[in-house]
C-alpha positions, -999 to 999 in steps of 0.1 A, spaced: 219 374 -349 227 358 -315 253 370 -297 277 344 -283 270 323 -306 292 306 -328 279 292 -365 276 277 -398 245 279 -422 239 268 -456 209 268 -474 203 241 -499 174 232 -525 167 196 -532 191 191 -562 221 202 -540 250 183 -529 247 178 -486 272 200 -468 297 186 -436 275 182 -411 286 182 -375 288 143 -365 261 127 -332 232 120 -322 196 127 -330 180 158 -307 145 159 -320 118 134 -313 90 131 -340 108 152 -369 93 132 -396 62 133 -381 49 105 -388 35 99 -357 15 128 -357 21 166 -338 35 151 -299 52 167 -292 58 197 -315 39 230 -302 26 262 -319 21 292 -304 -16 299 -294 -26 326 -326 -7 301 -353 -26 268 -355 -13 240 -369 -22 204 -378 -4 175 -399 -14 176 -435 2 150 -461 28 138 -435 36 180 -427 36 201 -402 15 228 -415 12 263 -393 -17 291 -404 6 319 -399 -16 355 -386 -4 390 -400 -2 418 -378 28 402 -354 59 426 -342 89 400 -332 98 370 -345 90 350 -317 51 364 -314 42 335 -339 60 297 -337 64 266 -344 89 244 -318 97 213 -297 111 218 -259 132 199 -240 165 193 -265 191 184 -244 225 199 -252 265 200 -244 282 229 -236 311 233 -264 292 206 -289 283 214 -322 248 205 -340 234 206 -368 193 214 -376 183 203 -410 149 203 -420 123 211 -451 103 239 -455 78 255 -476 52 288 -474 24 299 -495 37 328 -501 81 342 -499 86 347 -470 118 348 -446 113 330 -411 141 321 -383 151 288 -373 163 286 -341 182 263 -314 184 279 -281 218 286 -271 232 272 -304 220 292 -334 193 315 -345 194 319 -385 171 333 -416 158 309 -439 142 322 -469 108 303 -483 87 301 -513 61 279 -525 86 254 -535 97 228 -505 139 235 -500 162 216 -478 183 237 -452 208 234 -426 231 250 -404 256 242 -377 262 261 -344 281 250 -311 261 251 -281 273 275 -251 248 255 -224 249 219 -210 211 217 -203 181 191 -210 153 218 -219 167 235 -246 146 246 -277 144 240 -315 118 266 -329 107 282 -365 98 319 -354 71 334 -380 66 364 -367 61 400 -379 44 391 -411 31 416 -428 4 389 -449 -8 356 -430 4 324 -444 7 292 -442 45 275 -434 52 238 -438 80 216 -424 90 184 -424 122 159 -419 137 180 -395 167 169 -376 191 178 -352 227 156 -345 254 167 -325 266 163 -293 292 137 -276 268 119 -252 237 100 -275 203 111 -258 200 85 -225 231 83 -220 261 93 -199 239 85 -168 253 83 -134 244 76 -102 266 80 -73 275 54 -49 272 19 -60 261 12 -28 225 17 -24 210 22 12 176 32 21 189 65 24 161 77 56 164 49 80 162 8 85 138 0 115 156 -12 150 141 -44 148 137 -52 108 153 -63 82 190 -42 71 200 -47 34 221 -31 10 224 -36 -27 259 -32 -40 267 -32 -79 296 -50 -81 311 -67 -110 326 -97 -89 314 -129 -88 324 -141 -55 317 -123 -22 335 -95 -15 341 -81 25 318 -53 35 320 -28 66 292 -9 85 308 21 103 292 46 126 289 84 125 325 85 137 335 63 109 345 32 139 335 -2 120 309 -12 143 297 -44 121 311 -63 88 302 -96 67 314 -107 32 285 -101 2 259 -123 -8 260 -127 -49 234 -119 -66 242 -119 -99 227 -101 -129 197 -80 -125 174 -83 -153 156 -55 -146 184 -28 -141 213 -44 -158 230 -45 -129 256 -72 -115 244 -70 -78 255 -85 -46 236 -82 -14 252 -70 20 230 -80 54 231 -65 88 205 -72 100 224 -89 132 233 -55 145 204 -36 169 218 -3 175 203 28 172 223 59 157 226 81 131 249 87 102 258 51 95 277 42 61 282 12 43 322 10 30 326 -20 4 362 -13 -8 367 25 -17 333 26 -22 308 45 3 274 42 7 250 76 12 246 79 49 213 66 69 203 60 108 187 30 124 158 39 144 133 23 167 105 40 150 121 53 116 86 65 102 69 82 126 72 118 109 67 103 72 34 88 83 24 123 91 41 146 61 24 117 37 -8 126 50 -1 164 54 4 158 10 -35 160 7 -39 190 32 -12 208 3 -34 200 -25 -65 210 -9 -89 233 -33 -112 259 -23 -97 269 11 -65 286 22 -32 265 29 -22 281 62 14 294 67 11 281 105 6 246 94 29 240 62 55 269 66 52 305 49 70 286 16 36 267 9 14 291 25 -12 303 -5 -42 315 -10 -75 296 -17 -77 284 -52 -107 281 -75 -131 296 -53 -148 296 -85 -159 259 -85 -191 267 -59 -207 273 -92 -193 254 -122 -211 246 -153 -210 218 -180 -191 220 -209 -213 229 -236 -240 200 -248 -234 175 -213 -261 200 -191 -281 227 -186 -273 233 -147 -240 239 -126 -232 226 -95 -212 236 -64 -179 210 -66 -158 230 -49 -130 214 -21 -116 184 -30 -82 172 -40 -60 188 -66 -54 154 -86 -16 150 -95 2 182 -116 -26 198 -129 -54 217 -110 -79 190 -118 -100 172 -95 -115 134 -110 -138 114 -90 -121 77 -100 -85 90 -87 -103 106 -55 -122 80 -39 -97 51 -46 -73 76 -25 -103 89 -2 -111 48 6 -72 41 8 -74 65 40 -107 53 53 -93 17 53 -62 32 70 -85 47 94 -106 16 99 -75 -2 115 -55 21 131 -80 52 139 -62 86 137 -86 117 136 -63 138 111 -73 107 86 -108 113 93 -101 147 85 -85 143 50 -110 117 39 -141 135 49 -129 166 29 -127 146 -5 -158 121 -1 -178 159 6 -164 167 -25 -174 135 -43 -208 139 -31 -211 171 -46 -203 158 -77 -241 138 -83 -259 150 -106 -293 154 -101 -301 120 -118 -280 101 -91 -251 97 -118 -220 114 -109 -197 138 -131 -166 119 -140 -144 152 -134 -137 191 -132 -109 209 -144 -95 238 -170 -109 244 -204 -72 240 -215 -40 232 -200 -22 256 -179 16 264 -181 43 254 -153 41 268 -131 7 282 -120 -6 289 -88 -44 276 -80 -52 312 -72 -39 327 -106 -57 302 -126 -68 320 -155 -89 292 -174 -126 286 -167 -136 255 -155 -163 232 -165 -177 197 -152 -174 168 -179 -201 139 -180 -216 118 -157 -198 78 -158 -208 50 -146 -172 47 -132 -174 76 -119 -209 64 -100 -201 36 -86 -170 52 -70 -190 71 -52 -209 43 -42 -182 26 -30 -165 51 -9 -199 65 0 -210 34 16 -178 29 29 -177 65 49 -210 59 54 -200 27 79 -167 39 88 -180 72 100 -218 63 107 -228 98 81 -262 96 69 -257 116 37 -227 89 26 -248 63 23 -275 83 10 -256 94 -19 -243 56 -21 -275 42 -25 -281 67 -51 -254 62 -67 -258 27 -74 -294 25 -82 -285 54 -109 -256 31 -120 -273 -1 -126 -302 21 -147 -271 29 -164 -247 3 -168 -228 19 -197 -220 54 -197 -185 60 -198 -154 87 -199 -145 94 -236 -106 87 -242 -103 113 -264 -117 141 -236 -81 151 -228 -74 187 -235 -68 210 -200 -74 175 -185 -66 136 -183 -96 118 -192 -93 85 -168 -110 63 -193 -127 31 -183 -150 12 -207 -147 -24 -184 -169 -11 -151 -177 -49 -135 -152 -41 -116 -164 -9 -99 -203 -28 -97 -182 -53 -75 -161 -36 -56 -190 -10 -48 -215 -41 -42 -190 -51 -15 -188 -18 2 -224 -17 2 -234 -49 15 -206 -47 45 -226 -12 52 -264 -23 48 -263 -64 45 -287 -59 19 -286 -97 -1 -293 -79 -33 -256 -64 -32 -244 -105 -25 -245 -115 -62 -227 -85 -76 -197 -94 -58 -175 -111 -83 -144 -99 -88 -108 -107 -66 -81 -98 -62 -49 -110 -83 -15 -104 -86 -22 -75 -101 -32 -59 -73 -51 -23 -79 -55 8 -94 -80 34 -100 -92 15 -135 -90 -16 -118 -105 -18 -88 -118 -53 -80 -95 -59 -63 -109 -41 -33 -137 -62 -31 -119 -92 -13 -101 -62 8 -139 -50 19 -143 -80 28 -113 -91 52 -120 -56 65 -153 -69 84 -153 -105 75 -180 -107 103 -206 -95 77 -201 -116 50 -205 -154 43 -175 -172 59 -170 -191 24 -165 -153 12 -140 -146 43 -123 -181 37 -116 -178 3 -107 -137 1 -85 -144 26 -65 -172 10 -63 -155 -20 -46 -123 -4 -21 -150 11 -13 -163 -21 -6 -129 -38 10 -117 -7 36 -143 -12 39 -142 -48 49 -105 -38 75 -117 -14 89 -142 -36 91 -115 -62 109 -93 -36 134 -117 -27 141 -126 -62 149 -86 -73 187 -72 -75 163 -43 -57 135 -52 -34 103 -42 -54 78 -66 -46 65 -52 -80 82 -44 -104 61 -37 -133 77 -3 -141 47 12 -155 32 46 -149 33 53 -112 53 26 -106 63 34 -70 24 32 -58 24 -6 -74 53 -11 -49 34 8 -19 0 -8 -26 19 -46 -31 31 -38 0 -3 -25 14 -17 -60 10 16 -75 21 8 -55 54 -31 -73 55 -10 -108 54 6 -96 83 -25 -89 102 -41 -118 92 -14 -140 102 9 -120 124 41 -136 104 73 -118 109 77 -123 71 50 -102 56 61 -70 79 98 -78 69 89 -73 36 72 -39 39 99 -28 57 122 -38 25 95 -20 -1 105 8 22 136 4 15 129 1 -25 111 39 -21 137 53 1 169 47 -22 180 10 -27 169 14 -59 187 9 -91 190 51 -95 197 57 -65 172 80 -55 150 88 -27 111 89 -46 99 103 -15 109 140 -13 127 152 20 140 120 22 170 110 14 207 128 3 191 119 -33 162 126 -29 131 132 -57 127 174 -54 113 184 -91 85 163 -94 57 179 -119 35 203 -103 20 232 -110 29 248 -74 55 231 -62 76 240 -92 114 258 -78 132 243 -110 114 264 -131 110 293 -103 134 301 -76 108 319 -57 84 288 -52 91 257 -34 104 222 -43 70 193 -35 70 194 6 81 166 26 66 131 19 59 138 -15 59 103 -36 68 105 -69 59 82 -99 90 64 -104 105 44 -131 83 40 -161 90 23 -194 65 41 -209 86 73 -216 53 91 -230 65 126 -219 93 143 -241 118 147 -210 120 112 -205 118 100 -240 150 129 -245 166 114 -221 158 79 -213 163 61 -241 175 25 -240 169 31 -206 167 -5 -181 131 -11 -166 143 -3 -134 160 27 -146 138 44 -167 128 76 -143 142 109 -144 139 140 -113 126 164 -136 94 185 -138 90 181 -173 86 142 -170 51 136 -164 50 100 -167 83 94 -144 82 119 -119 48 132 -114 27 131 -81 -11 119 -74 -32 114 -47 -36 81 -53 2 73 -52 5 92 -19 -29 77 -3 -8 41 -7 25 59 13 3 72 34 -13 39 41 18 21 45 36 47 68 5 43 88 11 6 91 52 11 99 47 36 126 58 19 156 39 49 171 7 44 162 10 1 154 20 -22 178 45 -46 163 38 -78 176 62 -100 198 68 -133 208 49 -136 244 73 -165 256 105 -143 247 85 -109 267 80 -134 299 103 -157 323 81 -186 325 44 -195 332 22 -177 350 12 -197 385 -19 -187 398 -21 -188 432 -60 -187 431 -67 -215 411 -91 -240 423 -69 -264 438 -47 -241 454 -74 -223 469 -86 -258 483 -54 -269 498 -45 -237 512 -82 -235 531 -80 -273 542 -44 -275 555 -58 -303 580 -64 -330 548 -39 -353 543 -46 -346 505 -38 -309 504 -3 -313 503 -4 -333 474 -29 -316 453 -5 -282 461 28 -301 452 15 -315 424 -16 -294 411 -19 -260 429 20 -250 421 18 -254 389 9 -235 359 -29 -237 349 -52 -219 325 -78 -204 340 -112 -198 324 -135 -172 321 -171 -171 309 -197 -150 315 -185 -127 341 -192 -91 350 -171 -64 336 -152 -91 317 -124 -65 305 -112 -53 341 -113 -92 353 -90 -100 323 -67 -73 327 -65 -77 365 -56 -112 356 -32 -105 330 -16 -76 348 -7 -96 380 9 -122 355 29 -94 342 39 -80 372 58 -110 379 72 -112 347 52 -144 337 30 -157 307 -3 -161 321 -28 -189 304 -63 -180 302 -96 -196 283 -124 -178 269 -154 -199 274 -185 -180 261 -200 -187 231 -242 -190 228 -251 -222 228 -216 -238 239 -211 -276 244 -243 -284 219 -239 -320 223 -226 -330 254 -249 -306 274 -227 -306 308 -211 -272 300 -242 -253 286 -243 -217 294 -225 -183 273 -234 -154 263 -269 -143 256 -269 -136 219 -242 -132 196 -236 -93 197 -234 -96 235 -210 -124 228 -187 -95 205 -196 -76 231 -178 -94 260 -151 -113 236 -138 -76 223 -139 -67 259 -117 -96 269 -96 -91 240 -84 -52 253 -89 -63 288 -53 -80 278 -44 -54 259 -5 -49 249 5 -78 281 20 -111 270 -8 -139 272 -15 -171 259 -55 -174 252 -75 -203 242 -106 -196 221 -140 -216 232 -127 -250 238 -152 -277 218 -165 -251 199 -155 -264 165 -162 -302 173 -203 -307 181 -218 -295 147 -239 -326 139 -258 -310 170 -264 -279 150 -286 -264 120 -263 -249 87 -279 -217 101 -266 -218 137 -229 -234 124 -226 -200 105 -235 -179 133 -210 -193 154 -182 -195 127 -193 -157 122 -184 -155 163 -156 -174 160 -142 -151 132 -152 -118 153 -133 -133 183 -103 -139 164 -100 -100 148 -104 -90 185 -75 -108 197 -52 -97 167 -63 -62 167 -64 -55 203 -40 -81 221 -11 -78 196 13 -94 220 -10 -126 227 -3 -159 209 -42 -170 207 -54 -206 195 -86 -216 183 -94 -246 199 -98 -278 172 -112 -307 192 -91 -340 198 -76 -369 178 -106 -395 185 -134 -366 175 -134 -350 144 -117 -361 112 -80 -339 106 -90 -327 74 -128 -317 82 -112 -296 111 -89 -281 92 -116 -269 73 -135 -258 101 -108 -239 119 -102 -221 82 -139 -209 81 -135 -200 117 -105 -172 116 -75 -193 128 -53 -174 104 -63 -145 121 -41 -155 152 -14 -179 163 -28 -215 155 -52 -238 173 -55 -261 203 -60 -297 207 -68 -321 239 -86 -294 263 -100 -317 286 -93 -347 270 -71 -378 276 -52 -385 244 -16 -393 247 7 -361 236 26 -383 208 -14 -388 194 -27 -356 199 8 -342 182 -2 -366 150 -38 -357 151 -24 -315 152 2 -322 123 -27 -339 102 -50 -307 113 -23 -282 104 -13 -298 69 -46 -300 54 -44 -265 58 -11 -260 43 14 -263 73 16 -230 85 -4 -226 119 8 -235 153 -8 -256 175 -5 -265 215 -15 -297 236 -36 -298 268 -13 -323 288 -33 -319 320 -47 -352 321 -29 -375 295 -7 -394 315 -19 -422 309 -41 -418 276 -75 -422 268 -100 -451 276 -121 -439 251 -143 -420 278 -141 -383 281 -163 -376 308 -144 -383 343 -129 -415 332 -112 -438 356 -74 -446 353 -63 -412 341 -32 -397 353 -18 -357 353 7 -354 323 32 -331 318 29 -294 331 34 -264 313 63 -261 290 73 -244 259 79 -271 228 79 -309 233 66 -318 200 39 -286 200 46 -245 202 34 -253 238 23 -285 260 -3 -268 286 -27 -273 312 -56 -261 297 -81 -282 317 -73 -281 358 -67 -311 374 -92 -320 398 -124 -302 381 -152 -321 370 -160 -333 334 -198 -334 341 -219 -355 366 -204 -385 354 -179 -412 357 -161 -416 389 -176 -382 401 -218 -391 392 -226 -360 420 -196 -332 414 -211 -305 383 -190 -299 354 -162 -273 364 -164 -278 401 -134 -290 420 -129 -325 439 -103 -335 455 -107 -367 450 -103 -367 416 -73 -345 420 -57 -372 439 -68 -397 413 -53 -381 384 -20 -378 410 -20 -417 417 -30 -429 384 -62 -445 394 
């Protein structure tokens, strides 16, 4: 008997009459089992199976306790106080007397014989707790035997499983920190359906900010009536801030300049914690996640039985998610997440993580070239163990062709990332193995001490691995295998074809700009299909699926949000991964944190087989920057299905380490925080700004050609005109092939700055330039010393405010080029833009698109497409030409619809006063237009060309070479003549 227990029992056969039972709510999933064993247990030395719709257990002799042989289900959650009643059927093959048993409630005989009998009993519960136990304890028998249950049942309780959930404040804050200069929302559930007043107060509770709601009305995906509360208006920095809508209080958060600077690094620091084969150091994580090296064992592991007849040394790596596995699918997607990270923001402690699982992937070839789809236990290990205390051998499982071309991919992607030999070695390997075999794949059903990461549909992983190789090699066989793109929705480690269009925007310099073009709209349009999805949420996921994991379809959405932004530099797409922030970090429908350590409610029991202090005081909770699956209408795992049920999309997580498929962890989920945080971090990315708002005006320079010639004739009569009306003004000036290109620019650039203006300057050196008119031949040498000295010009400006004009006429002469030499310079022109939006973030660059009376609007806007003009601000019309601003603002709208309206665009005014005769080359009759200024129908009206330097030897100046100052035109473009 159980002391402290209070109970009832009766035992009935068939025939008999049902007793008073005690009134609720069903405890126990699967007691018919009809849907097979999940998720009844048996203890290790009583099998048991399903046999006629039974549960059947082979009970051994030779036991001492009752509880040395069982049958049970875990996780029953209970009231203190309540009663409950456990009714079930039982039979044995022989009379015997077993226990049944419901932890903290009742523990009584039940006598059985070969007949099936019906009992019951009724006890009150002296716990409130989720992971109670119903058991049938078999132990002690003298004789084995077999037991048999069925129909068993458990009601009771006040609160019906899934219900009786709360969840603090309605007022729900990103509970870490909004960024200084982004976007500040709250979501308040509110039943009201107008406005209602809301008040931002500071640390000392002073109401430093307040607003009346926005109404958002019913959330379908948490059931929530929802208003929305913005502040984005106040730029304060601070700590402690609340949000007070009536009594209500929001959580407390800060505002910060740089709010993710430390999760960038403790999302990283995740992998060094799940490191195998080494020792987690106490001087880098803190003596509570200090441990010893675990599975030291895996230098030498063998097959399971029947796969192969060698071992191999797999040890390091990743330990996957909860378990002590280690799968190649779920490594390199996270190992190629941080090498893209890497790729666009280098940081050597990425390097570092990613280098330790791609050694680890390599490891895993087989001999063949194919690769072993994973290592891990011969059987599942309890919560919690330790890596170290691991008692269960180890074994590899077959080779894949997943598997393969994973390693292919994220071979040949180290490989270029990294310049390593042996990556690309084993990627070549990898993929010649993988198209010998095209169909080998991970059995389903291979999921005992391990998950099995299944994947019969591999055109995906030939794609994406075909992309990574051809970026690496430009080897045309890899071309045709590309076929895959990326959709709405997005990626995972099964579906990964995504990152085929993603390879591509990485180095669109590589591929065919019909590739580029068309990869890069179609991240645009799933970029904004994510935004619009954000804005539409009670809660801003941009994704909100609410499947397994959910929280890394919300990190990678906003992953590729992120590319939008560099690809286009609009404020929008970074606003928007700043609000998916927001999402993870508590203005969510549960109000909860997902990313441990922060966060007041913050995720801390996520499933682990280390990090497990709510089943162990004496270990720690996951460290901080631990993601954690999130909500999941799945329910697969007994703690959520418990406890979940009925439970809104949006709702359906639970912060418990029993709930594998809500609250687990991965290295996949926290490669796409980690790549994200990377992005945020105002300490390691340069947000861009507006150039115009950095600067108080144009940048005058007093060497330009005319002021240089007025100021060293002061004896003309013409140089005070030409200074009054040319030299103190504000004129581009152009560079071309000159030495040491990057100090000249940042000289340049950096006297601008020092006077607090917005300097205008041209980059003039493509191979090959003017192709039809001949006057202004010259550039660079050959296209990689044109990247050469364009990336040079690019950081020569650095993080100063500029505005830059990309090779003027470029996109305009083709009918004086070959397809072949139109590519190569589109492949330029792309190149130059990256290099301006990587390494100038503060410059407003524009791809020059010809003039009104050139090119037709819509084959331009095709052109400046295929060219990279999305890359940076918009594109230029006019330079050195004559057409009328009102015309040239016509011919720019044209350019900029056909391509969907977005880019900007700015006008060369230098010469337009009077229009254009039709003549471009030192026309008569011309006259200076209007200087420098900031919107008059364009972004900006400019000077691009100076007044006074030659077209050519042509015209009214037959003797004066292209460039070269005259006077006399100067004066002629003054007069008008």
């Amino acid at each position: 008997m159980t002391v402290g227990l209070s109970f009832t029992a009766t035992v009935l056969v068939l025939s008999l009459a049902n007793p008073a039972q005690a009134a609720g709510h069903e405890r126990v999933l699967n007691g018919s089992f009809d849907a097979g064993k999940t998720p009844w247990w048996s203890s290790a030395n009583t099998p048991s199976k399903i046999v006629d719709g039974r549960l059947c257990a082979d009970v051994p002799a030779g036991t001492v306790n009752p509880w040395n042989s069982m049958v049970g289900q875990n996780d029953v959650p209970l009231e203190a106080g309540q009663p409950y009643t456990l009714r079930f059927t039982a039979s044995a093959t022989r009379p015997v007397t077993i226990r049944a048993a419901v932890q903290s409630t009742l523990n009584k005989p039940a006598a059985l014989s070969g007949t099936q009998q019906t009992f019951e009993f009724t006890g009150s519960s002296t716990v409130s707790d989720i992971h109670q136990q119903v058991s049938f304890q078999m132990g002690g028998a003298a004789e084995p035997y077999t037991l048999c249950v069925d129909d068993v049942s458990l009601t009771g309780g006040a609160i019906p499983p899934g219900g009786g959930w709360t969840y603090g404040s309605p007022i729900r804050v990103n509970q870490h920190a909004y960024a200084l200069d982004g976007p500040k929302r709250a979501t308040i559930v509110n039943p009201s359906t107008k406005p209602v007043p809301w008040t931002l107060k500071d640390a000392t509770g002073n109401a430093v900010r307040s607003g009346r709601t926005q109404v958002r009305g019913d959330d379908a995906m948490s059931r929530d009536h929802v208003h929305i509360a913005d502040f984005t208006s106040y730029r304060r920095e601070g700590t402690g801030f609340t949000l007070v809508v009536g009594e209500d209080v929001s959580l407390p958060f800060d505002i910060s300049a740089n709010p993710y600077g430390k999760l960038r690094k403790d999302a990283l620091e995740y992998f060094y914690h799940n490191r195998s084969g080494t020792p987690i150091e106490a001087e880098r994580v803190g003596e509570a996640y200090a441990r010893p090296a675990g599975h030291l064992s895996d230098a030498s592991v063998p097959c399971l039985p029947g796969v192969c007849d060698y071992s191999l040394d797999v040890r390091g790596g990743w330990y996957d998610a909860g378990d002590h596995g280690k799968y190649v699918v779920n490594g390199a997607l996270a190992a190629w997440q941080l090498m893209d990270a890497y790729e666009r923001k280098p940081d050597p402690a990425l390097r570092e993580e990613a280098l330790w699982e791609v050694d680890f992937l390599r490891r895993m070839q087989a001999p063949s070239g194919m690769v072993h789809h994973k290592i891990h236990d011969l059987a599942w290990t309890p919560l919690p163990t330790l890596p170290h205390l691991d008692p269960q051998p180890r074994y590899l499982h077959g080779v894949s062709t997943a598997a393969t071309l994973n390693l292919a991919a994220a071979g040949a992607r180290c490989a270029r990332v990294f310049n390593d030999p042996r990556c690309l070695i084993a990627a070549e390997r990898a993929w010649q193995a993988a198209v010998q075999n095209p169909a080998v794949y991970a059995p389903r059903e291979d999921n005992v001490g391990g998950g099995p990461y299944d994947d019969t549909d591999v055109r995906d992983e030939f794609s994406w691995a075909a992309a990574e190789l051809y970026a690496m090699t430009g080897d045309r066989k890899y071309l045709g295998r590309i076929n895959t793109t990326l959709t709405a929705a997005g990626f995972s480690w099964k579906d990964t074809g995504a990152l085929a269009d993603l390879a591509i925007l990485r180095v669109p310099s590589r591929f065919p700009v019909a590739k580029v073009i068309t990869a890069g709209l179609r991240l645009l349009t799933v970029a904004n299909g994510y935004l619009k999805s954000l804005r539409q949420q009670g809660y801003p996921d941009p994704a909100p699926g609410y499947l397994w994991g959910s929280t890394s379809s919300t990190a990678n959405a906003a992953m590729i949000m992120a590319l939008a932004y560099d690809l286009t530099h609009q404020q929008r797409y970074r606003d928007a991964v700043l609000e998916s922030f927001d999402y993870l970090l508590g203005r969510n429908a549960v109000n909860r944190s997902f990313v441990t350590g922060y966060g007041e409610r913050d995720a801390r029991n996520q499933h682990h087989r280390h990090w497990a202090h709510q089943l162990d005081p004496k270990l720690p909770n996951p460290p901080p920057g631990a993601l954690a699956g999130g909500p999941n209408t799945g329910l697969q795992d007994p703690v959520a299905q418990q406890n979940l049920r009925g439970c809104a999309p949006a709702k359906c997580h639970i912060d418990d380490i029993g709930s594998w498929s809500t609250n687990e962890v991965a290295i996949n989920w926290n490669s796409a925080l980690a790549w994200i945080t990377a992005f945020a971090d105002q300490g390691t990315f340069t947000v861009a700004a507006n150039p115009i708002d950095l600067t108080s005006g144009f940048y005058v320079n007093p060497n330009s050609a005319p002021a240089v010639w007025a100021r060293t004739n002061p004896g003309d009569s013409r140089a005070a005109r030409i200074q009054s009306s040319i030299g103190s003004k504000p004129i581009a000036r152009w560079f071309g092939n000159d030495a040491d290109i990057g100090s000249v620019v940042a000289n340049y650039t950096g006297a601008a700055d020092g006077h607090d203006k917005l300097p205008v300057l041209v980059a003039y050196n493509l191979p090959g330039r003017d192709a039809c008119g001949g006057h202004s031949g010259g550039g660079a040498g050959t296209p990689a010393a044109y990247r050469t000295w364009i990336s040079s010009f690019a950081a020569g400006i650095g993080t100063k405010p500029a505005v830059v004009v990309i090779e003027p006429d470029a996109l305009g002469d083709f009918e004086c080029m070959t397809q072949a030499q139109i590519d190569e310079r589109l492949g330029m022109l792309v190149y130059a833009t990256q290099m301006f939006q990587q390494k100038a973030p503060n410059t407003f660059a524009y791809l020059d698109g010809g003039n009104a009376g050139w090119v037709p609007a819509a084959a331009m806007a095709s052109r400046l497409s295929a060219a990279g003009v999305r890359n940076v601000r918009g594109f230029s019309v006019n330079v050195s030409n004559y057409y009328t601003t009102s015309s040239s603002v016509s011919y720019a709208n044209s350019v900029a619809s056909a391509m969907g309206g977005s880019p900007r665009f700015v006008v060369d005014t230098s010469r337009n006063g009077n229009g254009s005769n039709g003549e471009w080359c030192n026309p008569a009759g011309r006259r200076l237009g209007t200087p420098a200024q900031v919107g008059g129908g364009a972004e900006m009206l400019l000077w691009v060309k100076t007044p006074g330097n030659s077209d050519g030897e042509c015209g009214i100046a037959p003797t004066v070479p292209a460039g070269q100052f005259s006077p006399a035109l100067a004066v002629r473009l003054i007069d008008g003549t």
